[in-house]
Backbone bond lengths (Angstrom), bond angles and torsions (degrees), N, CA, C in turn:
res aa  C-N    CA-C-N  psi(-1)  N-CA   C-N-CA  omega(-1)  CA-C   N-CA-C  phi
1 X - - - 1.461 - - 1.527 109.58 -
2 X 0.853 135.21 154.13 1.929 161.44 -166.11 1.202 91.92 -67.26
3 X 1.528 140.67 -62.58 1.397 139.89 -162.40 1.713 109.20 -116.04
4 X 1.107 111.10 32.64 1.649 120.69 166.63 1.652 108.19 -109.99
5 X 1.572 123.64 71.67 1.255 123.74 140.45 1.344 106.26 -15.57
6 X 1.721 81.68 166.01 1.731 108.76 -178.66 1.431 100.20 -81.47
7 X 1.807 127.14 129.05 1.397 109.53 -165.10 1.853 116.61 -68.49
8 X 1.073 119.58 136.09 1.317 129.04 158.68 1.452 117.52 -5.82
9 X 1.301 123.88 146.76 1.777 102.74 162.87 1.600 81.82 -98.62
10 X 1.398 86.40 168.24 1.761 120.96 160.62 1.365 109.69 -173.75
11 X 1.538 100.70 162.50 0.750 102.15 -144.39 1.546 107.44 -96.92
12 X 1.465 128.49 5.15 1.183 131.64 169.09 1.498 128.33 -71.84
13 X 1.878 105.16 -4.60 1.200 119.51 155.55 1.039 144.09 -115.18
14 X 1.901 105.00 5.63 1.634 129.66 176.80 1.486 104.70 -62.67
15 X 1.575 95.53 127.28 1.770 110.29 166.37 1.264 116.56 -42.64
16 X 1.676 100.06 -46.74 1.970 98.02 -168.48 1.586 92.98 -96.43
17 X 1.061 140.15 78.47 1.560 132.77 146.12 1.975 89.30 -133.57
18 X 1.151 92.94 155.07 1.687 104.15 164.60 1.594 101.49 -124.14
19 X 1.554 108.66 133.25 1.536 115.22 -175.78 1.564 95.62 -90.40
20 X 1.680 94.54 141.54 1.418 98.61 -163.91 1.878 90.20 -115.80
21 X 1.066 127.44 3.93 1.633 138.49 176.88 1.696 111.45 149.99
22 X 1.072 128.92 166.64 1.524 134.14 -125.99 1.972 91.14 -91.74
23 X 1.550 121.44 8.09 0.824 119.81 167.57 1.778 132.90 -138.11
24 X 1.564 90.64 5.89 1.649 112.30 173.28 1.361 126.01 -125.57
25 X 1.339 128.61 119.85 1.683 126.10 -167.60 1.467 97.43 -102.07
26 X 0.837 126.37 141.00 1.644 126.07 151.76 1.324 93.75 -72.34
27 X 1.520 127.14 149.61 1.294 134.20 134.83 1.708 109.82 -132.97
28 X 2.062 88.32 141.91 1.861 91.65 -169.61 1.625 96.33 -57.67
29 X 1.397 133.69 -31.27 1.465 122.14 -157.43 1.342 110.88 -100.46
30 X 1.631 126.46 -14.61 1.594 100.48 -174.23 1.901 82.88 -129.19
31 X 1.324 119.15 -10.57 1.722 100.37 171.83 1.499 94.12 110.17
32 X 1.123 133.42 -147.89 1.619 156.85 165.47 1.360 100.85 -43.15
33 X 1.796 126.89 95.28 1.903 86.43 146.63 1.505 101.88 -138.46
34 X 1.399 133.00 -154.21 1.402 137.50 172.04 1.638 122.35 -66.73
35 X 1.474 104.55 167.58 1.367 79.68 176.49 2.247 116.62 -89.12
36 X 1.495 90.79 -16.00 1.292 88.10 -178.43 1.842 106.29 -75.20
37 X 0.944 120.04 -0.12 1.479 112.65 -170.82 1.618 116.26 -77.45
38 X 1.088 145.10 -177.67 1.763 142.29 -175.37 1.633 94.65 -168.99
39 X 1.150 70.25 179.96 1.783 100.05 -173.92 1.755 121.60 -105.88
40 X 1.213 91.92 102.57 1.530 100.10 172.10 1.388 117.93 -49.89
41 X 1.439 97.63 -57.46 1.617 81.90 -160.97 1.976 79.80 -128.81
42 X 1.212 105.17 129.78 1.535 118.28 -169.35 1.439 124.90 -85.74
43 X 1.690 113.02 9.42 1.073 112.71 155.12 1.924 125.45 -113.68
44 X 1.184 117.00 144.34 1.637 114.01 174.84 1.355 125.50 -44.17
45 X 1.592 123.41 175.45 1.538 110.90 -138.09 2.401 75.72 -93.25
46 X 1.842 94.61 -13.65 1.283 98.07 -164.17 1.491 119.35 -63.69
47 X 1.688 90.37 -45.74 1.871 114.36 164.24 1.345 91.12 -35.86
48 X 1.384 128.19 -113.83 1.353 150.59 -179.31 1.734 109.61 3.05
49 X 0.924 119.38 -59.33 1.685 122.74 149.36 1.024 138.76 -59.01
50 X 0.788 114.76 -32.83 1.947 117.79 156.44 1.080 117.47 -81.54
51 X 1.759 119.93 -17.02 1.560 122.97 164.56 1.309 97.03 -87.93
52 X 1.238 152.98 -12.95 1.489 128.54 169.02 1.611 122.94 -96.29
53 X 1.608 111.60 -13.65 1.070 112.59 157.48 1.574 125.76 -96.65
54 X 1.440 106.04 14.57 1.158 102.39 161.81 1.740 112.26 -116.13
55 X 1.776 108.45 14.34 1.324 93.68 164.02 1.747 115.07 87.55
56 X 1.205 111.76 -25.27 1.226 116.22 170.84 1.755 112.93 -144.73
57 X 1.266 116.24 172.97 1.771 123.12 -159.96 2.052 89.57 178.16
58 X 1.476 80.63 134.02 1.600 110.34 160.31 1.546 120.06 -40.62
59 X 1.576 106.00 117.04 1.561 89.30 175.77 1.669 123.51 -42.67
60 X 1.270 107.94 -50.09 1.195 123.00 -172.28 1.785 115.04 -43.33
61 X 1.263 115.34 -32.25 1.342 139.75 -178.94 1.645 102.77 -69.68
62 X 1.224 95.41 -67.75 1.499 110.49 -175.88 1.957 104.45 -39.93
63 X 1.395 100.76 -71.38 1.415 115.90 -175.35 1.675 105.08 -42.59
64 X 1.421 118.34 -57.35 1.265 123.03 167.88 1.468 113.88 -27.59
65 X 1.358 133.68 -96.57 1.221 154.54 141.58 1.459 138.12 0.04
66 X 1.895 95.12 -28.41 1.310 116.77 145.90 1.864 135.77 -72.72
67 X 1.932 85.21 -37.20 1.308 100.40 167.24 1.634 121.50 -65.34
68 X 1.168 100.32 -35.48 1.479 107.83 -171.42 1.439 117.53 -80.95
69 X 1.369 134.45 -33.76 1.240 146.16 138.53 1.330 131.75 -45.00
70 X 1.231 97.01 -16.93 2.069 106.12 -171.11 1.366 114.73 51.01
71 X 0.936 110.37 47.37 1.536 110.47 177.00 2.193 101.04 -131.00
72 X 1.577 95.48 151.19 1.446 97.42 161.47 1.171 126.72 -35.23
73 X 1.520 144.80 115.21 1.580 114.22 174.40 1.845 113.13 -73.81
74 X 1.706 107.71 18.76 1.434 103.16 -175.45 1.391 106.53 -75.19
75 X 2.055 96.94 -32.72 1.493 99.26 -179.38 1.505 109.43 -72.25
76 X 1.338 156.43 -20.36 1.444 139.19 156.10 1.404 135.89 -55.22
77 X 1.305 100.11 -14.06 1.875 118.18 -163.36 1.490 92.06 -104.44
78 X 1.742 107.08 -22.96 1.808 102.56 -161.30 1.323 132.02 72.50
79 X 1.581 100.44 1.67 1.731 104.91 169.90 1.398 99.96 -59.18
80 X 1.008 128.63 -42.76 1.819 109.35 -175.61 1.482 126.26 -47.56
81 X 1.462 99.06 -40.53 1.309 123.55 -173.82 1.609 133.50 -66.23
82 X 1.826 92.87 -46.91 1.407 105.48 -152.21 1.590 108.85 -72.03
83 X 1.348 110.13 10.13 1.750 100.37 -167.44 1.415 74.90 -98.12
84 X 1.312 147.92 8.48 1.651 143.12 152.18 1.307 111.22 -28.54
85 X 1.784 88.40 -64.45 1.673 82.38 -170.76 1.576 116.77 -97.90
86 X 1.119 135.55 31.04 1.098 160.25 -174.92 1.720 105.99 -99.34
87 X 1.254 138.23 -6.51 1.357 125.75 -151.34 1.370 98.30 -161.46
88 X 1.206 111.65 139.05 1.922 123.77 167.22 1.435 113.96 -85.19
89 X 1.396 133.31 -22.66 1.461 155.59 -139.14 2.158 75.82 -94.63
90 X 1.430 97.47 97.74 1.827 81.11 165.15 1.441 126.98 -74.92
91 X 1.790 101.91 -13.62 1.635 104.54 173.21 1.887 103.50 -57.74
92 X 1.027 97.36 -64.66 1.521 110.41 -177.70 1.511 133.55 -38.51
93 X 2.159 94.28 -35.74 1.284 110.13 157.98 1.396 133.23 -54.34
94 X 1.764 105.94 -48.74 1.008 110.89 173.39 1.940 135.97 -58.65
95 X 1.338 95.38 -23.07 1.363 122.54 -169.75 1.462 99.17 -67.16
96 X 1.103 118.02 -63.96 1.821 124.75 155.55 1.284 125.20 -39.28
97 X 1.309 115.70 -46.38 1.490 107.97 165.12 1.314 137.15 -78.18
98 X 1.407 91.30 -7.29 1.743 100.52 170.89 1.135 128.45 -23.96
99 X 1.712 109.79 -72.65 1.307 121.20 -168.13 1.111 133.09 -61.90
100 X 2.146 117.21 -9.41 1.228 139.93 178.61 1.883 94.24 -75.89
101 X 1.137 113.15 -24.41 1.338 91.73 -178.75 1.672 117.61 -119.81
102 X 1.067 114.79 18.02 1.627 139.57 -168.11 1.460 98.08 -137.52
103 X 1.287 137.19 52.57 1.303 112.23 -168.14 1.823 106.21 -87.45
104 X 1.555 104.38 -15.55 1.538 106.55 174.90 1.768 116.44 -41.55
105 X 2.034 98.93 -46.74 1.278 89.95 169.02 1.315 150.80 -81.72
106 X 1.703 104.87 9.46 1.772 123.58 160.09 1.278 119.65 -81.59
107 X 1.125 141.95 35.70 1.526 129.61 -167.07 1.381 94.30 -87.73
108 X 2.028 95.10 149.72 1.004 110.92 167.74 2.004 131.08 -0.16
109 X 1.510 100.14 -79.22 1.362 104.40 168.36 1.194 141.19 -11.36
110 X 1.652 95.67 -52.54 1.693 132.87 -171.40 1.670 87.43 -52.51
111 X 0.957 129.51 -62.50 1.493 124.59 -133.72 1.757 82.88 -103.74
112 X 1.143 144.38 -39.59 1.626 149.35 170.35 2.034 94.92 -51.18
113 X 0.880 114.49 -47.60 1.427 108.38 -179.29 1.618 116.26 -70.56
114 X 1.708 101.88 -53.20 1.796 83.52 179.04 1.479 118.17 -59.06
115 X 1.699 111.22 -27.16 1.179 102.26 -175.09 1.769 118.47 -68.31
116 X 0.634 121.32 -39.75 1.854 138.95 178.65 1.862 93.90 -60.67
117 X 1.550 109.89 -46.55 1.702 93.84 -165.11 1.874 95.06 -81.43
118 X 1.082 118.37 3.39 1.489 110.08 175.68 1.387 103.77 -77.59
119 X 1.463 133.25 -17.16 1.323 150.03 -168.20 1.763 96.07 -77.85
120 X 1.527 112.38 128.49 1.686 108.95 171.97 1.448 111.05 -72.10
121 X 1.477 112.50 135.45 1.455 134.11 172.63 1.718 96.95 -34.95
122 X 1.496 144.82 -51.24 1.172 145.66 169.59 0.981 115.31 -31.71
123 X 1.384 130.48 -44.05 1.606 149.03 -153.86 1.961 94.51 -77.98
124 X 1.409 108.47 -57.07 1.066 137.68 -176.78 1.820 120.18 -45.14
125 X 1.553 79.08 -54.03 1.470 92.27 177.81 1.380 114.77 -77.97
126 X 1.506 117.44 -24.10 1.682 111.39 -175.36 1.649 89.39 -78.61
127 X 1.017 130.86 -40.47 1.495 107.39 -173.12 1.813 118.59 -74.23
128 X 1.348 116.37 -19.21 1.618 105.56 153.61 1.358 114.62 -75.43
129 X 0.817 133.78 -41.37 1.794 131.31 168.97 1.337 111.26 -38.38
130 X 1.480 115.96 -56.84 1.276 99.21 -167.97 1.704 121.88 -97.62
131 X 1.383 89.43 7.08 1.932 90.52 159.97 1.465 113.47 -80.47
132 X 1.699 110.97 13.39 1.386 102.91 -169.09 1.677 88.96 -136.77
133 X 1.291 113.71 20.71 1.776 131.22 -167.20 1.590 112.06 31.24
134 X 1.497 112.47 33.32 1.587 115.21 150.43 1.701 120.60 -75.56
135 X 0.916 91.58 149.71 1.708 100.68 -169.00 1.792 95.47 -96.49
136 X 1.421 112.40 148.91 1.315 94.96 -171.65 1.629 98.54 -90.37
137 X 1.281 138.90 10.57 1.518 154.87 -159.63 1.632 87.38 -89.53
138 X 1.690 118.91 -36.41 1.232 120.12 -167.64 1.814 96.38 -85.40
139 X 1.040 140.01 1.10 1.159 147.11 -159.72 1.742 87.73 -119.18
140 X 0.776 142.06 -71.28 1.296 150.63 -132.91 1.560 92.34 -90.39
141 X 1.243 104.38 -5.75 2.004 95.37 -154.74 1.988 89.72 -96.09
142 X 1.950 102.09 -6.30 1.876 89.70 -156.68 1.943 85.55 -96.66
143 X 1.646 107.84 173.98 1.194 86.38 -179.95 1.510 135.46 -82.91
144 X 1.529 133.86 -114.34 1.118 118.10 153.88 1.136 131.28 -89.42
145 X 1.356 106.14 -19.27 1.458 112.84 -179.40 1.325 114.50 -68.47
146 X 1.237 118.76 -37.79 1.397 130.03 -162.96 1.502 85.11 -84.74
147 X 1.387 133.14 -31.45 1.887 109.93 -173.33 1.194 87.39 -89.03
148 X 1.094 142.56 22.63 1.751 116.89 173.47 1.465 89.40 -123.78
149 X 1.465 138.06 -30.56 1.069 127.57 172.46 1.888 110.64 -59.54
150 X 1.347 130.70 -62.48 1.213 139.42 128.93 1.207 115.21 50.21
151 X 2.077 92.25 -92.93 1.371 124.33 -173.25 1.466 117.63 -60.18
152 X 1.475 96.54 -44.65 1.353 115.08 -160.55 1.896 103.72 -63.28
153 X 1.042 111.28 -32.83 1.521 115.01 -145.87 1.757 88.44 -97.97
154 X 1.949 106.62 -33.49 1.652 93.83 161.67 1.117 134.75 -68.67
155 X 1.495 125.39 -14.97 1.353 132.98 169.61 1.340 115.56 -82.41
156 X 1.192 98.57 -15.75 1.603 108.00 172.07 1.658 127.46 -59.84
157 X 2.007 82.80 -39.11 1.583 92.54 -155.39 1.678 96.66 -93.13
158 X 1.342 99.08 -23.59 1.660 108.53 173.71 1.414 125.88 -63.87
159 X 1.478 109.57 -34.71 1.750 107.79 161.19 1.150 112.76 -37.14
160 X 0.944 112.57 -120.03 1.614 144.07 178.83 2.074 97.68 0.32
161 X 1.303 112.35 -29.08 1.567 94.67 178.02 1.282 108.24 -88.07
162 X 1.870 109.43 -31.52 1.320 101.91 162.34 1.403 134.60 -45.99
163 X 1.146 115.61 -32.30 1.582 121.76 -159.31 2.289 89.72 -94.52
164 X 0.986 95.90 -30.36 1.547 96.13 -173.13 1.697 110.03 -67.64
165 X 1.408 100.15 -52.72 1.941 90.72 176.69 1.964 105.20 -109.30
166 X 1.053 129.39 44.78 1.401 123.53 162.13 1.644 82.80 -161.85
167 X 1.963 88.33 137.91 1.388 115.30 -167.15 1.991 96.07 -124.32
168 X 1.430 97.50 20.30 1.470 95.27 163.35 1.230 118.68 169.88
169 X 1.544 134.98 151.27 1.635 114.88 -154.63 1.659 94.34 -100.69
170 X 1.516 111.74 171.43 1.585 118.44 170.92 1.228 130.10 -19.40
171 X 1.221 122.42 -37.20 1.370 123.10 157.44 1.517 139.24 -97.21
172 X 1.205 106.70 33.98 1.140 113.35 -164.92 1.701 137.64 64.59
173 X 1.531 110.93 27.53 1.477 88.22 -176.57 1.728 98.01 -124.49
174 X 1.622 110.40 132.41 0.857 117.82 -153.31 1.889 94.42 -73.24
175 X 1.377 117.78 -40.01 1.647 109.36 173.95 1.662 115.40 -19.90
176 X 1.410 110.40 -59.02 1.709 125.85 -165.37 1.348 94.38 81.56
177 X 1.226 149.01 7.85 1.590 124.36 -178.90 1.540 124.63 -27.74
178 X 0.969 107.30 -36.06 1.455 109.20 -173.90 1.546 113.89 -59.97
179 X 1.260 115.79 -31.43 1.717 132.79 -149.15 2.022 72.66 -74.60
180 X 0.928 105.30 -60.81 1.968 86.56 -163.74 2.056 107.26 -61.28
181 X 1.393 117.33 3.30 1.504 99.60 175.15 1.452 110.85 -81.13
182 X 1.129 127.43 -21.71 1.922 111.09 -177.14 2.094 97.37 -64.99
183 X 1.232 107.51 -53.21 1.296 106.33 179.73 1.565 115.99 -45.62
184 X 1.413 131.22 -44.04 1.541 149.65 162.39 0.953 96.37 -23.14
185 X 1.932 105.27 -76.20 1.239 133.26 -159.68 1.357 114.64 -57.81
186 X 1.640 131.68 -31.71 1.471 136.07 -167.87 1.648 87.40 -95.21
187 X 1.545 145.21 -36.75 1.310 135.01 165.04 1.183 117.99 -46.06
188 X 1.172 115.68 -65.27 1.679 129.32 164.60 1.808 108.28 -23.45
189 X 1.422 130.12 -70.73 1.216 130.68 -176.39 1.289 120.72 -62.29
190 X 1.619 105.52 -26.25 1.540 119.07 169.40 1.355 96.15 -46.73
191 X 1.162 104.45 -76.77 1.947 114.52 -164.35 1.334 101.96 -46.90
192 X 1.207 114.32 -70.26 1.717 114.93 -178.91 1.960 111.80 -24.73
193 X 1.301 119.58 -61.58 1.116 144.51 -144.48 1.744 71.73 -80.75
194 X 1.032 139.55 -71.69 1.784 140.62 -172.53 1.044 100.89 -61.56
195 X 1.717 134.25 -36.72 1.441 96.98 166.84 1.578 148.56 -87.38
196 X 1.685 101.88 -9.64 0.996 113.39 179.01 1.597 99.90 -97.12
197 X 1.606 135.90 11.79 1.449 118.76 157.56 1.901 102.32 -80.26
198 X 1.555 118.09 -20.30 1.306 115.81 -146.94 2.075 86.12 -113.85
199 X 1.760 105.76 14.64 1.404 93.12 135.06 0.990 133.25 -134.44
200 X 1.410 120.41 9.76 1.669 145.34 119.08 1.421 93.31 7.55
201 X 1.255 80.76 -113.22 1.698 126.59 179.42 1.607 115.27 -23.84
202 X 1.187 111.09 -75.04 1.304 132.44 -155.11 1.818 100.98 -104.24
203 X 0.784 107.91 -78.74 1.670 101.42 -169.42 1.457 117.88 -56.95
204 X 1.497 112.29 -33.92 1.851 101.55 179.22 1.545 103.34 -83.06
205 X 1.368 136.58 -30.32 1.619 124.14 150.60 1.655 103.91 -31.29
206 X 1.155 112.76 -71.86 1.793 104.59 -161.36 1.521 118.95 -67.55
207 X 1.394 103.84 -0.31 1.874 96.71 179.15 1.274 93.63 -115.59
208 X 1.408 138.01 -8.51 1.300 134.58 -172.67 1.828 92.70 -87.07
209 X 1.645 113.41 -22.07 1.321 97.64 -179.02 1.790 123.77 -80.81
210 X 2.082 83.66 -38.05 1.215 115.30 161.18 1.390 134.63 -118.19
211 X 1.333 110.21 73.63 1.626 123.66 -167.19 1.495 106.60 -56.66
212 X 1.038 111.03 150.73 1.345 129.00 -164.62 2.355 108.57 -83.75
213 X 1.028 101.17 159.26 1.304 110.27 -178.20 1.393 105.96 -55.25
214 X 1.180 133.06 132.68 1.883 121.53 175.90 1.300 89.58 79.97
215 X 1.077 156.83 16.57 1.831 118.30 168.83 1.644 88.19 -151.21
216 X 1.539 101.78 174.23 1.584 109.00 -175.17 1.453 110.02 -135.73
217 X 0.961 134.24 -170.41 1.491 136.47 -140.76 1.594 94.98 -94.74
218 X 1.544 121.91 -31.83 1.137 116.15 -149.18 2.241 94.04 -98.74
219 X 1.358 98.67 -23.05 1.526 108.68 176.84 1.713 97.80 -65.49
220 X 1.372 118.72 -34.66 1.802 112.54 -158.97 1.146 68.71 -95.30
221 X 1.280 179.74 -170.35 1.706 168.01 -75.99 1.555 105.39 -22.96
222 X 0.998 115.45 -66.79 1.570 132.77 173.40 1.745 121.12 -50.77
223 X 1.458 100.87 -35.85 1.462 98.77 -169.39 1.760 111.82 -82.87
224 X 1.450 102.93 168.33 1.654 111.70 -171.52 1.320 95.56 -96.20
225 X 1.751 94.95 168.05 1.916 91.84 -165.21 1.899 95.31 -70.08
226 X 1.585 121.44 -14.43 1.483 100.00 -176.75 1.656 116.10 -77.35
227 X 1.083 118.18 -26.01 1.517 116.33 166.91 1.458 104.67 -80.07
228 X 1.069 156.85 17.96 1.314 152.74 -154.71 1.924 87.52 -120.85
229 X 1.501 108.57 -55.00 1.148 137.13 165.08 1.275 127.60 -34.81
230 X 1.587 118.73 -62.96 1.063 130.49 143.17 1.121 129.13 -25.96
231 X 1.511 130.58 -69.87 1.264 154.67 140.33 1.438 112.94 0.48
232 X 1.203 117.03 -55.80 1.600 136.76 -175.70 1.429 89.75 -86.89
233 X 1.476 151.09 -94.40 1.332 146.78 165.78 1.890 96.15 17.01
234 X 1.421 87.97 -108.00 1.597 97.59 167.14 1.302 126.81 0.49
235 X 1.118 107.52 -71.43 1.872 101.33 -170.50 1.588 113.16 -107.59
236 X 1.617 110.60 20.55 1.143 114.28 139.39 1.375 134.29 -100.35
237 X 1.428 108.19 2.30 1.066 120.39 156.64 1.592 126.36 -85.62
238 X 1.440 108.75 -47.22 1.716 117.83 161.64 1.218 102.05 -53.27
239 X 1.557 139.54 -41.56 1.662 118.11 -179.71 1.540 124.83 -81.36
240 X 1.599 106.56 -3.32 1.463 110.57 171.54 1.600 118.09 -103.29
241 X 1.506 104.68 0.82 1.423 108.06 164.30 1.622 121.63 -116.02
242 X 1.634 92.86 34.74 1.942 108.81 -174.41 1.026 87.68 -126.98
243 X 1.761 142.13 -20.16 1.160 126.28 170.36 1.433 113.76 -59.54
C-alpha cells in the first residue's frame, strides 16, 4: 500500500530482547526497557568506543547518531572541518571552523537537504506525478510554457499548506523565507530560458546582418545565445556611455 512504511523496529519484536512479562524486555544492549520502545542508534555504547578509539565507525552508525543528536554527521567525521588544516587563507580557515562553534546551524536536516537538492527537479516531479498515476512522458510531451505554467501553479498550491501545518522550517526560523526561493528559482530559469531563445532567434539574425566591431559573421554563427547576450549587454552599454 502507498502509505505503509517500512515497519518501525521495537522492541517487543526484537530477536535479541527476552520478554521478562507483558511489560519488561530484557535487552543484552540497553538492560530493562518497554516493549514499545526501539533503538535509535543500533549499535552499543561499547561498539561506539571501540569505534572511536579505533579511529573509525560504520557509516550507518555515524548517520544514526547524527540523527539522534541533530547535528550534521559532517561535523563528527570532521568533513566540515578538515579543509582547516589544509589552507593558509585564515578567511577560509575560519569558514571551516564555523560550524564547531554554530553547531545550531548544522542540524541534521542541513546535510538531508543538500543531499535530496543534489537530486534533478525531474526526478522529483516523476514521483508527484505518479502518486496521481501521470506518467511524466505526459509532462514532457506539453511545451515549455505549459511545464513552467505546471510547476508554477504546483508550488503555488503547495505553499499555503506549508505555511498552514508547519510553524517553522528545518532550522528553526519561524519567518520560512526560504520556502518562496524554489518558486524565485523556477522564475529565474523562466527568464533565462526566454532570453536566450530571444537571442537564438532575434539577436544572432541582427549581428549576423550587422556584425559587431572585432568579430565576423561566421564567429556570431558559432556563438551561444549567452555570449550572443553578452554581446548585446556590451554595446548597450558602450552606446549609453557615448551619449
Amino acid at each position: 500500500m502507498l502509505f505503509q512504511k517500512d515497519i518501525e523496529p521495537r522492541c517487543t519484536y526484537c530477536s535479541r530482547g527476552t520478554r521478562l512479562d507483558e511489560e519488561k524486555i530484557l535487552c543484552p544492549k540497553r538492560g530493562l526497557v518497554s516493549p514499545g520502545e526501539h533503538c535509535r542508534i543500533e549499535c552499543s555504547d561499547k561498539t561506539i568506543r571501540r569505534s572511536l578509539n579505533n579511529g573509525k565507525m560504520r557509516r550507518q552508525y555515524i548517520e544514526q547518531i547524527a540523527k539522534y543528536l541533530d547535528v550534521d554527521s559532517r561535523l563528527l567525521t570532521g568533513e566540515l572541518v578538515e579543509g582547516a588544516f589544509h589552507t593558509t587563507n585564515s578567511v577560509i580557515r575560519e569558514l571551516y571552523l564555523n560550524p564547531l562553534t554554530h553547531i545550531e546551524d548544522f542540524p541534521y536536516f542541513r546535510e538531508e537537504q543538500e543531499r535530496l537538492q543534489r537530486e534533478k527537479i525531474d526526478e522529483t516531479l516523476k514521483r508527484i506525478l505518479s502518486l496521481f498515476e501521470i506518467s511524466y512522458k505526459q509532462f514532457e510531451e506539453k511545451d515549455f510554457e505549459e511545464q513552467y505554467s505546471f510547476q508554477h501553479d504546483l508550488l503555488d498550491a503547495i505553499l499555503p499548506v506549508i505555511y498552514k501545518h508547519f510553524k517553522q522550517d528545518g532550522y528553526g526560523d519561524a519567518e520560512m523565507y526560504n520556502c518562496q526561493r524554489i518558486i524565485s528559482e523556477l522564475e529565474d530559469y523562466h527568464d533565462l530560458v526566454e532570453s536566450r531563445e530571444y537571442a537564438d532567434n532575434i539577436l544572432r539574425k541582427h549581428f549576423v546582418k550587422s556584425v559587431p566591431d572585432g568579430y565576423t559573421k561566421t564567429d556570431i554563427e558559432k556563438m551561444t545565445p549567452d555570449e550572443l547576450i553578452e554581446i548585446d549587454a556590451y554595446l548597450q552599454i558602450k552606446g549609453n556611455d557615448a551619449r
